[in-house]
TORKOLSE-270812 format. One record per residue (C-alpha): residue number from 0; residue in one letter; x, z, y. Coordinates in Angstrom, 1 decimal. Layout:
REM residues N
<NUM, A, <X, Z, Y>>
...
***
This chain:
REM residues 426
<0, X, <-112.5, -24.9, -67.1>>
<1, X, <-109.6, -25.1, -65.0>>
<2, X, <-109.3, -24.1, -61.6>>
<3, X, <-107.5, -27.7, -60.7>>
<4, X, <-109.9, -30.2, -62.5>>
<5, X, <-112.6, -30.7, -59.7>>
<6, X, <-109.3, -31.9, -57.7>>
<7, X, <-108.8, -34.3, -61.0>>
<8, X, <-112.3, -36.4, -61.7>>
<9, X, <-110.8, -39.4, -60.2>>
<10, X, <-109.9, -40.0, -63.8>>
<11, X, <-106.4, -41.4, -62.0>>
<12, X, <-104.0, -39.2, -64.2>>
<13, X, <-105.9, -39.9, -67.7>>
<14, X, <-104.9, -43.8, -67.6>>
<15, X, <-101.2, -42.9, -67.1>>
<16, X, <-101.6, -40.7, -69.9>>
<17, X, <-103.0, -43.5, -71.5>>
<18, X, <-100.5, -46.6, -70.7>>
<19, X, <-98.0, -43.7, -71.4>>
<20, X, <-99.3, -43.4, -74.8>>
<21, X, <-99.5, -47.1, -75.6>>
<22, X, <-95.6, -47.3, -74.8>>
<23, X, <-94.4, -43.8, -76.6>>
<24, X, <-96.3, -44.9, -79.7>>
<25, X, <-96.1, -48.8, -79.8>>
<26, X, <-92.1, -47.5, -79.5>>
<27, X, <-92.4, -44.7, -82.2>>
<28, X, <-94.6, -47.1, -84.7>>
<29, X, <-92.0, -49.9, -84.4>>
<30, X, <-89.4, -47.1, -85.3>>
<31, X, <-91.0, -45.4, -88.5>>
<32, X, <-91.5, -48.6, -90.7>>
<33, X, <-88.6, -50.2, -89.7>>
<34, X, <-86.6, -46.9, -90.9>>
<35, X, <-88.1, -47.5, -94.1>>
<36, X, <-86.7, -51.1, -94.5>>
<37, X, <-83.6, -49.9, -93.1>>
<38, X, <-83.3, -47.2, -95.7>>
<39, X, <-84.4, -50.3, -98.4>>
<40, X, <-80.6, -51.8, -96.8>>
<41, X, <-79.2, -48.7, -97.8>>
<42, X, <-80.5, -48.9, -101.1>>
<43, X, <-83.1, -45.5, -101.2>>
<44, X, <-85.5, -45.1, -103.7>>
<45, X, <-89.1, -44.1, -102.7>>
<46, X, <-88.5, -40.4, -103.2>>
<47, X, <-85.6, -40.7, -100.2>>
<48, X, <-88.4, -42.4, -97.9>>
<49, X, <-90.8, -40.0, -98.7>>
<50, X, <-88.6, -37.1, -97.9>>
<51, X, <-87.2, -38.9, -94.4>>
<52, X, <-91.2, -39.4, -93.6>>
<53, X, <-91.4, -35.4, -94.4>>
<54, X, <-88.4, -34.9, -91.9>>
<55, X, <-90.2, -36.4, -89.1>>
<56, X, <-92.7, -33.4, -89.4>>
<57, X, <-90.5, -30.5, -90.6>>
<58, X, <-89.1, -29.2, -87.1>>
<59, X, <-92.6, -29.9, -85.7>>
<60, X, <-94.1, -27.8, -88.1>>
<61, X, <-92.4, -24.3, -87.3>>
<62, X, <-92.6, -25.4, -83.1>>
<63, X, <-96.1, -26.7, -82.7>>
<64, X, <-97.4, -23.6, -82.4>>
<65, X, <-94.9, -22.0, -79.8>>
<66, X, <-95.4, -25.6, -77.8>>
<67, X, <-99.3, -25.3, -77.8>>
<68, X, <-98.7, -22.1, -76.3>>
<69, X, <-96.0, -23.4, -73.7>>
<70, X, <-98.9, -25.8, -72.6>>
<71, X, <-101.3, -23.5, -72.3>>
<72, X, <-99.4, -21.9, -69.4>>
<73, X, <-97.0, -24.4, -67.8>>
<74, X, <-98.4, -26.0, -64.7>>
<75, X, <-96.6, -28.9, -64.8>>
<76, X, <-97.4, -30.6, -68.4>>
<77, X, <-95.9, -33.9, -67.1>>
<78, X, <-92.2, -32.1, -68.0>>
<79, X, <-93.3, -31.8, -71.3>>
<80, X, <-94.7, -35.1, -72.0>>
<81, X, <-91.6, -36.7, -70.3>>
<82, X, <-89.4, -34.7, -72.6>>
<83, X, <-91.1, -35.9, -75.7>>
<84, X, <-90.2, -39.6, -74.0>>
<85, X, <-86.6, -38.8, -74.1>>
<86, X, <-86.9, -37.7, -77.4>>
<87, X, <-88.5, -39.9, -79.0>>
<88, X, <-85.9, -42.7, -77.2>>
<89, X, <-83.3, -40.2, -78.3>>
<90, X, <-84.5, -40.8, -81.9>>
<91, X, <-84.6, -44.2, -81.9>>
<92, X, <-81.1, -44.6, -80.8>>
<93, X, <-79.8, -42.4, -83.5>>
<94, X, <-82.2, -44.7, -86.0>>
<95, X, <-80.3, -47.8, -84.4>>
<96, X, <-76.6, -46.5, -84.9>>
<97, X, <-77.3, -44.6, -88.1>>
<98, X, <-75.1, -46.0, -91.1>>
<99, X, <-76.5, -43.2, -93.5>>
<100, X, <-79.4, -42.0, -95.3>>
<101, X, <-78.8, -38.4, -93.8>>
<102, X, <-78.0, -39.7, -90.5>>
<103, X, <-81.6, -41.0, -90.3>>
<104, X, <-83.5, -38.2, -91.9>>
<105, X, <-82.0, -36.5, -88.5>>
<106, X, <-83.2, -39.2, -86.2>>
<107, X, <-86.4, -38.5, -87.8>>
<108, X, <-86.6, -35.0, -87.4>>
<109, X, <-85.9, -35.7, -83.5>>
<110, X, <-88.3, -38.5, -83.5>>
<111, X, <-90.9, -36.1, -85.0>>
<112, X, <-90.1, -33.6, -82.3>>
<113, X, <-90.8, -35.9, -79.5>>
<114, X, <-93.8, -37.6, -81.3>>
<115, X, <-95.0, -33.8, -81.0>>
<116, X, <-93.9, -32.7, -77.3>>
<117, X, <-95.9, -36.2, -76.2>>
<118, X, <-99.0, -35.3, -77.9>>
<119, X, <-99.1, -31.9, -77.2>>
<120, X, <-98.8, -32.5, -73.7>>
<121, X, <-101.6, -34.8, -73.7>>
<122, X, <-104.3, -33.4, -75.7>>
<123, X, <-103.9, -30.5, -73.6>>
<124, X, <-103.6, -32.7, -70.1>>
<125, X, <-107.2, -34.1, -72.0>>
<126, X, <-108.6, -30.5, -72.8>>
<127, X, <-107.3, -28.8, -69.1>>
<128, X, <-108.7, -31.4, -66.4>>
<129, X, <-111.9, -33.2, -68.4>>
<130, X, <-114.9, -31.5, -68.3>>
<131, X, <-116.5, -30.8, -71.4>>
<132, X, <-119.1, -33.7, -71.2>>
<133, X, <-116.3, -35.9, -71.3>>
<134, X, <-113.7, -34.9, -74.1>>
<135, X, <-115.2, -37.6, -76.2>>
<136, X, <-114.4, -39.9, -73.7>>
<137, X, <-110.9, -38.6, -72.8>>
<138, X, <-109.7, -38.0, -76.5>>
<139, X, <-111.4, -40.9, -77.7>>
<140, X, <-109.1, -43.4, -74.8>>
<141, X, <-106.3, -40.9, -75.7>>
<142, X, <-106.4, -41.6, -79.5>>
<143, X, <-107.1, -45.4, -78.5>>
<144, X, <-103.9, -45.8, -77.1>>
<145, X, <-102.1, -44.4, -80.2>>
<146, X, <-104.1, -47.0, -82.1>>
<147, X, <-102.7, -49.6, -79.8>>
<148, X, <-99.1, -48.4, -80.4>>
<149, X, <-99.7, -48.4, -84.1>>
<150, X, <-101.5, -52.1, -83.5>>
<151, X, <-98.2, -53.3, -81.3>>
<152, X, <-95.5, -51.4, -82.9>>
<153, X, <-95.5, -52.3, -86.5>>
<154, X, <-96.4, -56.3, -85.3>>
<155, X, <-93.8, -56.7, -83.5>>
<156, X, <-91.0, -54.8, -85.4>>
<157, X, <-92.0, -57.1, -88.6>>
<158, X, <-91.6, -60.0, -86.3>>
<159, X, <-88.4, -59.6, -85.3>>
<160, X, <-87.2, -58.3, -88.5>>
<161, X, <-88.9, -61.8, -89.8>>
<162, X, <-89.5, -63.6, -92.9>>
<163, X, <-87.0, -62.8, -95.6>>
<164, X, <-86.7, -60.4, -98.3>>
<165, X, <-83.6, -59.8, -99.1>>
<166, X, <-83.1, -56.3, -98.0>>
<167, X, <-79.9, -55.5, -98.7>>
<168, X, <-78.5, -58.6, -96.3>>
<169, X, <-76.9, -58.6, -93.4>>
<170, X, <-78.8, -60.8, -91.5>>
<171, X, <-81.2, -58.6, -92.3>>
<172, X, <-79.6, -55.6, -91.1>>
<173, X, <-78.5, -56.7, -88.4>>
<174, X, <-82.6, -57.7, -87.4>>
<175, X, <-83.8, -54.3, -87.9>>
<176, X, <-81.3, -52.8, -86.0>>
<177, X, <-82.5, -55.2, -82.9>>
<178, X, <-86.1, -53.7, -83.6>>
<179, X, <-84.5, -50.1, -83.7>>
<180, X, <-82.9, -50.8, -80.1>>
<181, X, <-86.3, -52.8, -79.0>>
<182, X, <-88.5, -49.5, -79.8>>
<183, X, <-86.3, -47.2, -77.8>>
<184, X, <-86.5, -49.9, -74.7>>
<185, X, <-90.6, -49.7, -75.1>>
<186, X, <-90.3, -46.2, -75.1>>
<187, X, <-88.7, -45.9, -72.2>>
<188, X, <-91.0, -48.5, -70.3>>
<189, X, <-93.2, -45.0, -70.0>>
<190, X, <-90.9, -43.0, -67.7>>
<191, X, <-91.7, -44.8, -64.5>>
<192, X, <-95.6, -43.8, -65.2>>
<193, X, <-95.0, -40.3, -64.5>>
<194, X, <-93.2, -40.4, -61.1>>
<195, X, <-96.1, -42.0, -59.7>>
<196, X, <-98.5, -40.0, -57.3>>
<197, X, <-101.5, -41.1, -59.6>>
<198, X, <-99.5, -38.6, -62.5>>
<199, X, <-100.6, -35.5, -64.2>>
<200, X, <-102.1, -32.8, -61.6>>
<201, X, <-100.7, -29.4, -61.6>>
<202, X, <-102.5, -26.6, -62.4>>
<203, X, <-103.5, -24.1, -65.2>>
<204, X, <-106.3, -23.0, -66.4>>
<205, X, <-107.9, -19.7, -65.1>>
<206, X, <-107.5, -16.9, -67.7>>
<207, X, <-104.4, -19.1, -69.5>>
<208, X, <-101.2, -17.6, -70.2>>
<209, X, <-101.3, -13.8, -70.7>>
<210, X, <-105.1, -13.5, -69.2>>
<211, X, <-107.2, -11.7, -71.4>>
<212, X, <-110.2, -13.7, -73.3>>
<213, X, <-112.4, -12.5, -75.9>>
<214, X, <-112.0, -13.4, -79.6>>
<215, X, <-114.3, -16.5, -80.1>>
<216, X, <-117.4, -16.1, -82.6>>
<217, X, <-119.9, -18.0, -83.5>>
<218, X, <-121.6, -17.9, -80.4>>
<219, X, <-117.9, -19.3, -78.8>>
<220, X, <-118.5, -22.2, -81.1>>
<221, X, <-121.9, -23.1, -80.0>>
<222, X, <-120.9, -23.1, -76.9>>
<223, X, <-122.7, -18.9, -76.0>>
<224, X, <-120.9, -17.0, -73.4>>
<225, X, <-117.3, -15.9, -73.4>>
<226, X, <-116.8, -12.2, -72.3>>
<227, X, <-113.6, -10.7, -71.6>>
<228, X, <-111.5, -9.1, -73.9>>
<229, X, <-108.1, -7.7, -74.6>>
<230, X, <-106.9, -10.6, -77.2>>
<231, X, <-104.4, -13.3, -76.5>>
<232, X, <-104.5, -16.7, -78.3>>
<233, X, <-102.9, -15.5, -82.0>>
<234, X, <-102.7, -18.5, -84.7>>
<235, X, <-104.4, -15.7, -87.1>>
<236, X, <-107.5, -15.9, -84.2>>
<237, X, <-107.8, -19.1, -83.9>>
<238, X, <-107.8, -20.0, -87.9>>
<239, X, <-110.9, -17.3, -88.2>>
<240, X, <-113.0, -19.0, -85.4>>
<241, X, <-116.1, -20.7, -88.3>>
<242, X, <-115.2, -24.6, -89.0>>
<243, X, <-111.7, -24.6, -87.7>>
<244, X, <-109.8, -24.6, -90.7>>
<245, X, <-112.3, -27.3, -92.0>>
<246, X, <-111.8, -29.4, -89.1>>
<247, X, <-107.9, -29.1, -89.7>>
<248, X, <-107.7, -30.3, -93.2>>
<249, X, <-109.6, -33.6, -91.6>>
<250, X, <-107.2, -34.0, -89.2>>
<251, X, <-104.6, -33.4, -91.8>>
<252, X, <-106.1, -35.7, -94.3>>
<253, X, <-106.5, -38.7, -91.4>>
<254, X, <-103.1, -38.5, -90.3>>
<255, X, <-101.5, -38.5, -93.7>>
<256, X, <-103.2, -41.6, -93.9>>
<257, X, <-101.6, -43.3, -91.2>>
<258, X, <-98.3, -42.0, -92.0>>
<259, X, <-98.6, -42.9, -95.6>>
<260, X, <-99.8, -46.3, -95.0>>
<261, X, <-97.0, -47.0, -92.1>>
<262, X, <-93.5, -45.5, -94.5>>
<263, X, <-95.4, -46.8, -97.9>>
<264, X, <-97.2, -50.3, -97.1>>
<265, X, <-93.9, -52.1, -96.3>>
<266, X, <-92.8, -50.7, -100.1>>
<267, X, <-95.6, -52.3, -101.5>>
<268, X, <-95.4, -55.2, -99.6>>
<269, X, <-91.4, -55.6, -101.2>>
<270, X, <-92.8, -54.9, -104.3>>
<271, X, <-95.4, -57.8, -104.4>>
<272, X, <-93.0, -60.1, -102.4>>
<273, X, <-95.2, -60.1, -98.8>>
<274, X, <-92.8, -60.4, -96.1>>
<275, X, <-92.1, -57.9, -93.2>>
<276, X, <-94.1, -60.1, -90.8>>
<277, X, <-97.4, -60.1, -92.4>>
<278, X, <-96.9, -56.2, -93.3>>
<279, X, <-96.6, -55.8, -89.6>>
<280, X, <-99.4, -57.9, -89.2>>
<281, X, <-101.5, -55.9, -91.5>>
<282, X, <-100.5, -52.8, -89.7>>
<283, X, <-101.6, -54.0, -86.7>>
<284, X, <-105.1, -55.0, -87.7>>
<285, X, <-105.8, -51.1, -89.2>>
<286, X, <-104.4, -50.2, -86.0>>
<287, X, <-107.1, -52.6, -83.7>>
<288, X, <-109.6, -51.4, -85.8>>
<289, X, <-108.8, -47.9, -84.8>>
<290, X, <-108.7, -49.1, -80.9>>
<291, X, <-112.3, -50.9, -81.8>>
<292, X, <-113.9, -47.0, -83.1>>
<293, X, <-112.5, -44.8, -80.3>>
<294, X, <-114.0, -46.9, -77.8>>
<295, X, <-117.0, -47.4, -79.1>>
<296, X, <-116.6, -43.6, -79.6>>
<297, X, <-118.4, -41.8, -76.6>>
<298, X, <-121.2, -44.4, -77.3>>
<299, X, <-121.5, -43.2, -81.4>>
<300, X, <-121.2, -39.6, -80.5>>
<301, X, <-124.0, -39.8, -78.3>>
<302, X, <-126.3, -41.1, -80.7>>
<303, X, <-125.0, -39.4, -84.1>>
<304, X, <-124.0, -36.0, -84.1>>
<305, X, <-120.2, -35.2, -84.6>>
<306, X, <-120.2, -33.7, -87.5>>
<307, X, <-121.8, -36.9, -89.1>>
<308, X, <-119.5, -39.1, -87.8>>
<309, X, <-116.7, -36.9, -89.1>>
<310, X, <-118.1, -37.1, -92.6>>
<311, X, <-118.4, -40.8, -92.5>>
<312, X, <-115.1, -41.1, -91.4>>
<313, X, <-113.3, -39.7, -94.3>>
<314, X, <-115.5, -40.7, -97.2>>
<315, X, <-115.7, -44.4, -96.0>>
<316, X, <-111.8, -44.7, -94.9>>
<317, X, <-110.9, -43.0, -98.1>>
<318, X, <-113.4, -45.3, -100.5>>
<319, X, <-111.5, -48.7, -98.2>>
<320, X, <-108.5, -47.6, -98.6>>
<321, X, <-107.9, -47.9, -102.4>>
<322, X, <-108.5, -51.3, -102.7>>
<323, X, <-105.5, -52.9, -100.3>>
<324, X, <-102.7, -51.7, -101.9>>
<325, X, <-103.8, -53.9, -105.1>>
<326, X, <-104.4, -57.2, -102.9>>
<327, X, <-101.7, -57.0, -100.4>>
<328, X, <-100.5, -60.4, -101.5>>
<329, X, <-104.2, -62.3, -100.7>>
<330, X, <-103.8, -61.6, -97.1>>
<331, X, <-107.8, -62.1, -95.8>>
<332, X, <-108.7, -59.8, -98.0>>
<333, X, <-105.8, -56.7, -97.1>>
<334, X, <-106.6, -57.8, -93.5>>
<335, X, <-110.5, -56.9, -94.2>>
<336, X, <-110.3, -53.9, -96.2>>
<337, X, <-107.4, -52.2, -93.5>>
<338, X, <-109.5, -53.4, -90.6>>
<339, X, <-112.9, -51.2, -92.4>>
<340, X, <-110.6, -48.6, -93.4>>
<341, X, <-108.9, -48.7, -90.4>>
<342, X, <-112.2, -48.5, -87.8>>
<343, X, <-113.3, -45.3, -89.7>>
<344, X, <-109.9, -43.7, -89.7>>
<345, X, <-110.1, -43.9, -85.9>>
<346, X, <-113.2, -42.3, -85.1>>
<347, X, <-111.9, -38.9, -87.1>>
<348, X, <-108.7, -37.8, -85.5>>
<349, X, <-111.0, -37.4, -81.8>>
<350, X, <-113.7, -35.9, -83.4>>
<351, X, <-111.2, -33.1, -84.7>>
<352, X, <-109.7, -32.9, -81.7>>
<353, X, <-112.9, -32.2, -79.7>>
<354, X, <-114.6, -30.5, -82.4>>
<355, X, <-111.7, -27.9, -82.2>>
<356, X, <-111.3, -28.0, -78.4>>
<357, X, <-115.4, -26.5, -77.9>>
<358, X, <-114.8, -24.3, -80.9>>
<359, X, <-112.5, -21.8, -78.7>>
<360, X, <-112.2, -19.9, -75.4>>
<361, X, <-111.2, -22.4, -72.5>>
<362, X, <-107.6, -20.8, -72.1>>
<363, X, <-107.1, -21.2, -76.1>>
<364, X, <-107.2, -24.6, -76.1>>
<365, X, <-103.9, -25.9, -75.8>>
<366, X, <-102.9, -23.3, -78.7>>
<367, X, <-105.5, -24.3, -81.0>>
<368, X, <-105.0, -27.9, -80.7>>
<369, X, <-101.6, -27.2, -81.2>>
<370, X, <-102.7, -25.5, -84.2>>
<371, X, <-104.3, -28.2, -84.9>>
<372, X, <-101.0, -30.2, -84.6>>
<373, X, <-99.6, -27.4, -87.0>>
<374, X, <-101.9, -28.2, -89.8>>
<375, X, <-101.0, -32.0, -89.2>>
<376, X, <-97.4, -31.7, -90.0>>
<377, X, <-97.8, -29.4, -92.8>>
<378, X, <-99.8, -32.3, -94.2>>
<379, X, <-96.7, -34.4, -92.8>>
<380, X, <-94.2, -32.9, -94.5>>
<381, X, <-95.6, -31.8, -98.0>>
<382, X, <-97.9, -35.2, -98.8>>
<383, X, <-95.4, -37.5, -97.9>>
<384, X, <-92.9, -35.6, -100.8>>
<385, X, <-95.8, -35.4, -103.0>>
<386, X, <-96.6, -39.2, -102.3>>
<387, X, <-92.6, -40.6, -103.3>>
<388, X, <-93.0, -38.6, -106.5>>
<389, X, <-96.3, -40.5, -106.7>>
<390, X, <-94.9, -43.3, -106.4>>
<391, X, <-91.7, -43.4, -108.3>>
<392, X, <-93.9, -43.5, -111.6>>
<393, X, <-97.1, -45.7, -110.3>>
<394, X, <-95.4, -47.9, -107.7>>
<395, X, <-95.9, -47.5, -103.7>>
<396, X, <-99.3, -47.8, -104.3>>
<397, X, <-99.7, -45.0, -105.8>>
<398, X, <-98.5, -42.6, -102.8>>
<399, X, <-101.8, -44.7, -100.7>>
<400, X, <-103.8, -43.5, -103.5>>
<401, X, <-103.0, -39.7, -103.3>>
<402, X, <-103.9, -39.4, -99.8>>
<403, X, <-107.2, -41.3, -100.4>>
<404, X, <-108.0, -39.0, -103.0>>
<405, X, <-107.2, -36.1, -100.2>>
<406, X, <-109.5, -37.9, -97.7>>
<407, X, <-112.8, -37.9, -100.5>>
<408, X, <-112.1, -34.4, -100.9>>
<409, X, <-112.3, -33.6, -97.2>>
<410, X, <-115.1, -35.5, -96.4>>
<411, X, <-117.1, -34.2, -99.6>>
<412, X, <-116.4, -30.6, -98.1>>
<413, X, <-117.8, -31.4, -95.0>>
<414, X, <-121.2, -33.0, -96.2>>
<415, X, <-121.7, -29.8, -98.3>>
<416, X, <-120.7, -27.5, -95.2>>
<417, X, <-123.2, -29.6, -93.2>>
<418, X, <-126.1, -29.9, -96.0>>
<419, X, <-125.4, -26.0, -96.2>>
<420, X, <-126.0, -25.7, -92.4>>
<421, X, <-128.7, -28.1, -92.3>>
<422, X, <-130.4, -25.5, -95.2>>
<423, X, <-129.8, -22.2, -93.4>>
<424, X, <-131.3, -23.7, -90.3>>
<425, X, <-134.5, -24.8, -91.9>>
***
């Protein structure tokens, strides 16, 4: 653990990393389904939005592994969360004053960069000052709060955008460009958070940086000693350590989730003539569900183990999931199905995150969770191509479909890694 997180149990700095969170994200998930309605105005087909939503992870994915490491060694990880602030505002302006396609694929690459600075910043705030009994606790509020922002976000950009469907109007245009400019002021609500006394600590981690650590094992994993060693934190090391690559196609498959659902639902909804409101609406529900599960998370994990929970997770939010994309237009029942899908999608991306954070050496874990954040935007950038090819034969639907398919598949692996496991040990 770190040699500054006895000075940190007050627990003062992890709800400003929270409120933080619930302005960045409520801000970022007004942004990214309002740029799909604005790229409807400017007449893109669903292979254009699903190659903008793939440039909102394609810088990410080359720099999340140089960031984990920056994290790992800078003291003060408030400068990096408040630069992924200005980004992401950055983004949203661009989003707001962008009269092109390729204008906005930019603005999403930026926004995708600051969506990344944020979270890397905070996971490693999470896995640097909490003690190990409580990263449940700290990643399951941490993840809450991005629920909330995808709950608020999406709510309140289909509000303002409002009732009508006429995309191509300018009435309309001119109301998505209000939402663009709100999400950039919600953003920046966040600033003022961090030049408070009650902000991030600063401090690193003994043995972070350039300190030598051993290789983890599977002793690392179970949580056996860690000797020292001449080995720095290495992508190559971290992706041999035994369940992490499993753990990172989970958190790949959950996120593509989110991201598919929030760039493809408003598509359906056009399609099916639901209005931008009650999209946002429906948005918001799978996003309170999600708030709902990582609360009740530290409470779950104490009485199932983690590995269960992850399991359940994916099979059950990828068997939910199927079904509202063919009953968006009978609200009650997309409202139920999102909110069951949406519950179970919450309680994975937490598990992952802890799950990885024991799994390694104490000064590794800002890199592997940035790993972590690796695999996420590789997910990010090929699924959401591979979902508008989807869906330019078999309709928007279609591109939810794929990444449900992805989540079965995850989740199947893990019940046969764990029934495997559950074998060897008898």
């Amino acid at each position: 653990m770190s040699a500054t997180a006895p000075a940190s149990r007050s627990g003062a700095w992890l709800w400003v990393l929270v409120g933080s969170a619930v302005l960045t994200q409520s801000g970022a998930n007004l942004l990214r389904p309002i740029t799909s309605y604005k790229l409807l105005g400017l007449h893109a087909d669903p292979v254009v939005i699903g190659l903008t939503t793939a440039a909102y992870a394609l810088i990410p994915l080359v720099t999340a592994v140089w960031l984990g490491r920056v994290s790992d060694r800078i003291p003060q990880l408030r400068l990096l969360i408040l630069t992924g602030v200005g980004l992401l505002a950055l983004a949203g302006v661009g989003l707001a004053v962008a009269g092109s396609v390729w204008l906005i694929l930019v603005a999403s690459a930026v926004l995708g960069v600051g969506h990344l600075c944020f979270t890397i910043g905070g996971q490693t705030a999470i896995a640097r000052y909490a003690a190990d009994r409580d990263l449940d606790k700290g990643f399951g509020w941490f993840t809450a709060a991005f629920s909330a922002g995808q709950m608020i976000g999406p709510a309140l950009g289909g509000w303002i955008v409002g009732h009508g469907t006429d995309v191509a109007s300018a009435e309309r245009m001119a109301a998505v460009n209000e939402s663009l400019w709100i999400g950039v002021a919600v953003t920046v609500l966040a600033v003022p958070l961090f030049l408070t006394r009650s902000s991030l600590p600063a401090g690193v981690p003994d043995g972070a940086g350039d300190a030598a650590v051993s290789p983890p094992d599977a002793d690392h994993a179970a949580g056996g000693p860690r000797e020292p060693a001449q080995a720095r934190a290495t992508t190559l090391g971290i992706l041999r350590v035994p369940g992490i690559v499993s753990h990172m196609v989970a958190a790949m498959s959950l996120l593509a989730m989110l991201d598919i659902l929030t760039a493809f639902l408003p598509l359906v909804g056009e399609e099916v003539g639901v209005a931008p409101s009650v999209v946002g609406v429906l948005l918001g529900v799978r996003g309170l569900a999600s708030i709902a599960s990582r609360l009740l998370l530290p409470w779950l994990s104490g009485r199932f183990s983690r590995e269960r929970l992850l399991v359940v997770s994916l099979i059950a939010s990828g068997v939910t999931l199927i079904v509202p994309p063919l009953f968006l237009d009978r609200f009650w029942w997309a409202a139920l199905l999102l909110a069951v899908g949406g519950f179970f999608l919450g309680l994975g991306q937490p598990l992952t995150m802890t799950m990885i954070s024991t799994s390694v050496p104490d000064a590794w874990r800002g890199s592997a969770l940035a790993v972590r954040l690796m695999g996420n935007r590789v997910g990010q950038v090929l699924l959401p191509v591979a979902a508008g090819a989807v869906a330019a034969p078999l309709g928007p639907g279609g591109a939810i479909w794929l990444t449900c398919a992805l989540l079965l598949g995850s989740g199947l692996e893990k019940a046969v890694h764990r029934r495997r496991g559950a074998r060897r040990g008898a």
